[in-house]
N, C-alpha and C positions, 0 to 999 in steps of 0.2 A: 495634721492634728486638728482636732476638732473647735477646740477651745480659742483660739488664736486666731484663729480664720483673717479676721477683720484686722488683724495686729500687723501697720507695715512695721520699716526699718523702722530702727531709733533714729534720735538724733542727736546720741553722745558726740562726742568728739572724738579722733582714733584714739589719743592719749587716754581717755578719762576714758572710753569702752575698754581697750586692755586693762588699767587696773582693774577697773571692774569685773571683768573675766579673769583676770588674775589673782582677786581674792575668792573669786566662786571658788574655781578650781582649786585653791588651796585650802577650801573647807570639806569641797568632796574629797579630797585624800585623806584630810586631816580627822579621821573615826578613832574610835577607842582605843584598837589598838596600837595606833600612833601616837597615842598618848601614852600608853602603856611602857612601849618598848624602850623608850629615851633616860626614863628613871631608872629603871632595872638595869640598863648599859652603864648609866653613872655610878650607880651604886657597885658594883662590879669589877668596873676598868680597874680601879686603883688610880695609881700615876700615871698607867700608859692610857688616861680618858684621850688626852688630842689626839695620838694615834687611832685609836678606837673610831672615835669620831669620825675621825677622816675618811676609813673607810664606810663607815652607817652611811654616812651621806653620799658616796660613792655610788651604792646601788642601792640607798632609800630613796635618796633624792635624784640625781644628776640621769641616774636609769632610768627611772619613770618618764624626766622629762623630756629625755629623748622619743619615747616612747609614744609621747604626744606629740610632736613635731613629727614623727615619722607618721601617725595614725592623718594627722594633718595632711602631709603631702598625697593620701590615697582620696580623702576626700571621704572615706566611710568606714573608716574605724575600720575592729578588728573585721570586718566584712569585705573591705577593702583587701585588706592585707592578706586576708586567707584566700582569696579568688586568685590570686596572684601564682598562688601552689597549684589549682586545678578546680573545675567545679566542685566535685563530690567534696573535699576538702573542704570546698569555701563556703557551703552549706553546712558540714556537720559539725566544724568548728567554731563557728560564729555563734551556732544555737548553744553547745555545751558551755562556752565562756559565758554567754548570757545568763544563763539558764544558771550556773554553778556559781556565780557572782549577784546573780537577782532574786528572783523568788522564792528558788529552790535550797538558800541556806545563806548568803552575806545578808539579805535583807531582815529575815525574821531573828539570825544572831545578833543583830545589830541592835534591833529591839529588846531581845533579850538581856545582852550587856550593859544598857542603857538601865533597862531595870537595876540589874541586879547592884551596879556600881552609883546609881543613880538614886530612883526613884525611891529604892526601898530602903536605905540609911534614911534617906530624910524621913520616912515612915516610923522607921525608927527611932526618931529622934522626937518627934511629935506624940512620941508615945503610943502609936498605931502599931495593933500586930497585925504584921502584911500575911496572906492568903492568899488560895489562890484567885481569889477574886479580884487580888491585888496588880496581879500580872496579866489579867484578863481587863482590865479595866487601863492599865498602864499602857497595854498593846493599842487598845483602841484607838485612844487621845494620839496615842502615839503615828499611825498609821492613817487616822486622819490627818493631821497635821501635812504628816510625808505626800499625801495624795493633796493636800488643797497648793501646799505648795509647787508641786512637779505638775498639775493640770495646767497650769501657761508656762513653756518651755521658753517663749520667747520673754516672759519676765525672769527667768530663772538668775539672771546676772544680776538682773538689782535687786530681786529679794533675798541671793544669800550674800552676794557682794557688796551691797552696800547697805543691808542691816545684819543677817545672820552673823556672820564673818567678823563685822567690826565687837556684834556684841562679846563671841567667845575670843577675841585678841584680846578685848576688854576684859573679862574674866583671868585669862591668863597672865596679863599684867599684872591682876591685884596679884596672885600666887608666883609668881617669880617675886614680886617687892616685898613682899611679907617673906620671902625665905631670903634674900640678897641683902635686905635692908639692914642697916648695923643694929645690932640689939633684939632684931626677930631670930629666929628657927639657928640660924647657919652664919655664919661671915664667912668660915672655913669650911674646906671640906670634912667629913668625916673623917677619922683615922680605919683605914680599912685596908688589907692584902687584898690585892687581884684575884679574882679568881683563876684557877691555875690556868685555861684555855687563854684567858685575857693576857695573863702575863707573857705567857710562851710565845705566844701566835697573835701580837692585837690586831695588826693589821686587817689579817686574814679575817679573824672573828667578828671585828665590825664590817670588814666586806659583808661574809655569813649571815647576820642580823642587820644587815639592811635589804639585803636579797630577799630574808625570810616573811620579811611583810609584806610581799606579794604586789605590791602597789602596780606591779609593771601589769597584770592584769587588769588593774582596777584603772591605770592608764588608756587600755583601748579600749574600754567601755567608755571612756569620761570623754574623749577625744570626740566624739560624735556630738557631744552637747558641746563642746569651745566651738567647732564647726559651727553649731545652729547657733549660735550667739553672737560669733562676729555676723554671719550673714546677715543675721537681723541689724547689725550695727552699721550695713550696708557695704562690709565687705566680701566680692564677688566672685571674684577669680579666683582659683586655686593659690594662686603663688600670693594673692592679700591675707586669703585664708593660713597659710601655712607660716606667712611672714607676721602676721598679728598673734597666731598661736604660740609662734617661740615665741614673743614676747609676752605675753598672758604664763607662758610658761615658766618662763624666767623668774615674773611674778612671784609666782606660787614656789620656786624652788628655793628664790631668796628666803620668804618667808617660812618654808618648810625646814629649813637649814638653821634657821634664827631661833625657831621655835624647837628646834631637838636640841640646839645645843645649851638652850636653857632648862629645860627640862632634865636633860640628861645633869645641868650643874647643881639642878634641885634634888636629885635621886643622890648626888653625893654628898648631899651637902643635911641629908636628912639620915635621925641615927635609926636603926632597924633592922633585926638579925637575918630577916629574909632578904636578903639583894636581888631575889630573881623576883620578887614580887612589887611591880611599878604602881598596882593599884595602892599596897600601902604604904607605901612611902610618900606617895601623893597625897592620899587621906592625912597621915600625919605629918606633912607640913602645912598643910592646908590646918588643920585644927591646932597644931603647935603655934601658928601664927593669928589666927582668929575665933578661934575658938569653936562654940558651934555653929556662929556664922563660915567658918571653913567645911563644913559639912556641906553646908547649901552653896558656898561656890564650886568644890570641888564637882557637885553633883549638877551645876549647870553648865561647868563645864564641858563636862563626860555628853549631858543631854545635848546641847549643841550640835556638840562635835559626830554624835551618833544620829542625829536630826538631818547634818547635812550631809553627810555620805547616803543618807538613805532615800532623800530624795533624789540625788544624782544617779544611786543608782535604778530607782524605780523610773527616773526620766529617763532614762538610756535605756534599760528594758522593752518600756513602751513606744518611745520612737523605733527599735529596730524590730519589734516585732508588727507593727502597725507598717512598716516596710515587706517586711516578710509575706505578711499576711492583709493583704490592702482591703480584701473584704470588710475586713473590723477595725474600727479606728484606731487611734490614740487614747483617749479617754477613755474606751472598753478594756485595752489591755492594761492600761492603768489602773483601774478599778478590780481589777479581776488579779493581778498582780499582787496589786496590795490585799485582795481579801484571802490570797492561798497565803501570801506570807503572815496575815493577824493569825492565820491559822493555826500555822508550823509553830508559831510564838508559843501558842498557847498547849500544842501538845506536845512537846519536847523535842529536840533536834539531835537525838541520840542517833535513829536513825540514820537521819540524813546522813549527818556527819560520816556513820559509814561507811557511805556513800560518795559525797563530798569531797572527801580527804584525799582520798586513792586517783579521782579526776582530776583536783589542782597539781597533785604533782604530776600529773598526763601533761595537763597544759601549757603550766606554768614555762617547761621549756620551750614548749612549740611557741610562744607567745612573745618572749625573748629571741627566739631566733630568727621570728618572722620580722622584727622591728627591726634589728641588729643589718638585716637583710635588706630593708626596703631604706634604711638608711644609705648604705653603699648604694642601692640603686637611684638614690636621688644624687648622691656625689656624681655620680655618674650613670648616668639613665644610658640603658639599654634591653635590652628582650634579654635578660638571666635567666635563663630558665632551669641550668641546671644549679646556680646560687640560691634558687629557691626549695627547688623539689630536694637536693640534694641534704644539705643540713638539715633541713624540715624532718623530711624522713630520719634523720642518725637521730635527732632529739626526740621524734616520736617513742620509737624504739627504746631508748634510755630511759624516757621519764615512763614509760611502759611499764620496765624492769622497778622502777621506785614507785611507780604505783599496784605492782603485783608486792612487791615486799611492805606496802604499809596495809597488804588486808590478806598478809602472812603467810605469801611463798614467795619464801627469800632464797629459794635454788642461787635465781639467776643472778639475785644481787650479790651472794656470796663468793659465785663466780667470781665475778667484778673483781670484788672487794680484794683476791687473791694477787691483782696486778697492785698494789698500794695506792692507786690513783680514785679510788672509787668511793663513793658515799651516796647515800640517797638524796642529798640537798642538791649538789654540787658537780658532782663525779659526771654527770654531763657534759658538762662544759667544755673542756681540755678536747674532747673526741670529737667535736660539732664544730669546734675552730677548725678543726684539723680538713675533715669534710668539708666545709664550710668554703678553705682556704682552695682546695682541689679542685670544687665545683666552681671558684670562679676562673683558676686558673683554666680551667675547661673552657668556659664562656668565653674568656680573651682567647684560647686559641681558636674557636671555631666566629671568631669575628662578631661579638653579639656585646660585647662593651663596650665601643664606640658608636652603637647602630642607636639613633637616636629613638626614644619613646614615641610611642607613638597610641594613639586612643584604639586600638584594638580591641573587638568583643564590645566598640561602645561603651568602654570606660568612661568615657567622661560624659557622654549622654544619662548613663549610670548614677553617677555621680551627683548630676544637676539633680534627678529625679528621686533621687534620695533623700538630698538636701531637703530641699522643696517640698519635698513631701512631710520633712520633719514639722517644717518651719509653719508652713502655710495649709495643710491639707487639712 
């Protein structure tokens, strides 16, 4: 990268760099609709919220941060992880996650959300009619911001970790006290029935909506920045890198855990006929406790929280495509990132969306499976090579079928659906174990699970020059 050039190591301490890294990364997960999804679940659950809970965090929380400890151990994120299935593979999937999490639709939604949950109540409340000049001007501030912050990737730890970060815990403090506190909003919960999915099945359905926030995506994108942060921190080796990442991870899971189960105790704990709807039950606790000073927390909340996933993900963007593409720097594709996404803000993402929709659920399993996979290869490092091609391919295949049926030829998914096992979320999974379990029994027979790892294809020469190229170029 261009910017940083001159920027060596820090010189935190390992302790105080893992926190650090530790609250970065729990501000890039922690976007809108992380905030969203935890009141809507409270509200909801009924009685069975612990159940519920336990599973949300199951595959909201505990998933992703595998996900990062795995992306850790390759050394180069989801780029890493895909080269492992084959070339062609590890080029076209690399670009589609980036591309369908970056520019192309998480980054100018994020803008948008931020608006719309954000910026524009407060407009509202100031007695200002928003325009479209409003979201045009909201986008801008907004997207500079993203760009001044993500152009030094090697300050990215202490500008969201140790101001961003501490500012929205801050914020969300006042909004759990003001609804927890005896005499504000709640002491009790709401008197509510479950909704009938929550009642029957809770386990399952906070599995379901913790899965559904996709984070294990937004995991091997973010994995590339913990990478370029401890190095800067001056750790070197793989196994420093992957051993400071769990714990930067753990970090961010405690706090991601802490922070949904309060959230979700705010959602039940606020009265409101809509329970699927997390933004207003949020809105009004926030204003039931402060009034229309709760307007303006709730809404810098939201900005924050939509602030720093978006530089995470415009910083990860631009280091891997500044990889990809060495002719053009870091700061090119960053600027040019951010000005296709002011773009898309500004003229609607209906399209995209489209578009978008029917890809994340392409990926979403190859992404999982590919993490799930390089986990076991780290318990046990060997040449798998049918534990990789094999599951990879059956998820391909399935999340195919749920991407042909969300842009409305459901033949195949109906097929499926004829065995009871199938769904477009989910209905992968069960048949990719199964594969999954086959190809390694394969691999132990043909002698390739105890054959120790080895740097083949220049993996780790790879690897260095990746790095390096994020941190220092």
């Amino acid at each position: 990268m261009d910017a940083p050039a001159c920027e060596g190591p820090s010189r935190t301490t390992p302790l105080r760099g893992v926190l650090t890294t530790g609250l970065m990364l729990f501000a890039l997960f922690f976007g809108a609709g992380n905030l969203i999804f935890p009141p809507a679940l409270g509200a909801s659950a009924g009685e069975h919220l612990p159940v519920v809970l336990t599973g949300f965090i199951i595959t909201g929380v505990l998933l992703p941060l595998l996900a990062v400890i795995a992306v850790c151990t390759s050394g180069e994120g989801v780029l890493g992880l895909a080269h492992r299935v084959g070339p062609r593979f590890g080029v076209l999937t690399p670009l589609a996650v980036y591309l369908s999490i970056g520019p192309l639709y998480a980054m100018p939604r994020v803008a948008t959300v931020a608006y719309e949950l954000a910026t524009r109540p407060v407009l509202v409340l100031l007695g200002v009619e928003p325009g479209r000049w409003a979201l045009a001007a909201h986008s801008l501030v907004f997207f500079v911001l993203t760009a001044w912050v993500a152009l030094s990737p090697a300050r990215l730890a202490d500008r969201i970790g140790k101001v961003l970060t501490p500012a929205l815990l801050g914020l969300l403090a006042v909004l759990f006290a003001v609804t927890f506190l005896p005499g504000r909003t709640g002491a009790a919960a709401v008197a509510r029935e479950a909704v009938e999915a929550y009642a029957t099945t809770p386990l399952s359905t906070g599995l379901t909506q913790g899965y559904l926030t996709m984070d294990v995506l937004a995991a091997t994108v973010f994995g590339i920045v913990v990478i370029s942060s401890l190095r800067q921190q001056g750790h070197h080796s793989t196994g420093q890198v992957a051993r400071s990442a769990a714990s930067s991870g753990l970090v961010a899971a405690v706090l991601l855990a802490a922070v949904y189960v309060g959230l979700a105790l705010v959602g039940a704990r606020t009265p409101g006929d809509d329970v699927s709807d997390g933004t207003a039950l949020l809105r009004t606790a926030s204003a039931a406790g402060l009034g229309n000073v709760g307007v303006v927390v709730f809404a810098g909340i939201v900005l924050l929280a939509c602030l720093t996933t978006s530089v995470g993900l415009l910083s990860s963007w631009s280091g891997y495509a500044s990889t990809a593409w060495r002719a053009s720097s870091y700061r090119a594709h960053l600027l040019g990132a951010a000005a296709v996404s002011l773009l898309l803000a500004n003229l609607g993402l209906s399209t995209i969306l489209t578009v978008i929709s029917p890809l994340t659920l392409l990926l979403y399993p190859v992404t999982i499976c590919l993490v799930v996979v390089t986990l076991v290869d780290a318990l046990a490092p060997g040449h798998l090579r049918a534990t990789y091609s094999w599951p990879v391919g059956c998820a391909l295949v399935l999340g195919l079928v749920s991407a042909l049926s969300d842009v409305g030829w459901t033949a195949p998914s109906g097929l499926l659906a004829r065995t009871g096992l199938w769904n477009d979320s989910t209905g992968w999974i069960l048949p990719t174990l199964v594969v999954g379990a086959a190809a390694l029994a394969w691999d132990v027979s043909r002698g390739r699970w105890s054959t120790p790892a080895s740097d083949d294809s220049g993996t780790t020469a790879r690897v260095e020059r990746i790095v390096s190229g994020q941190v220092q170029r």
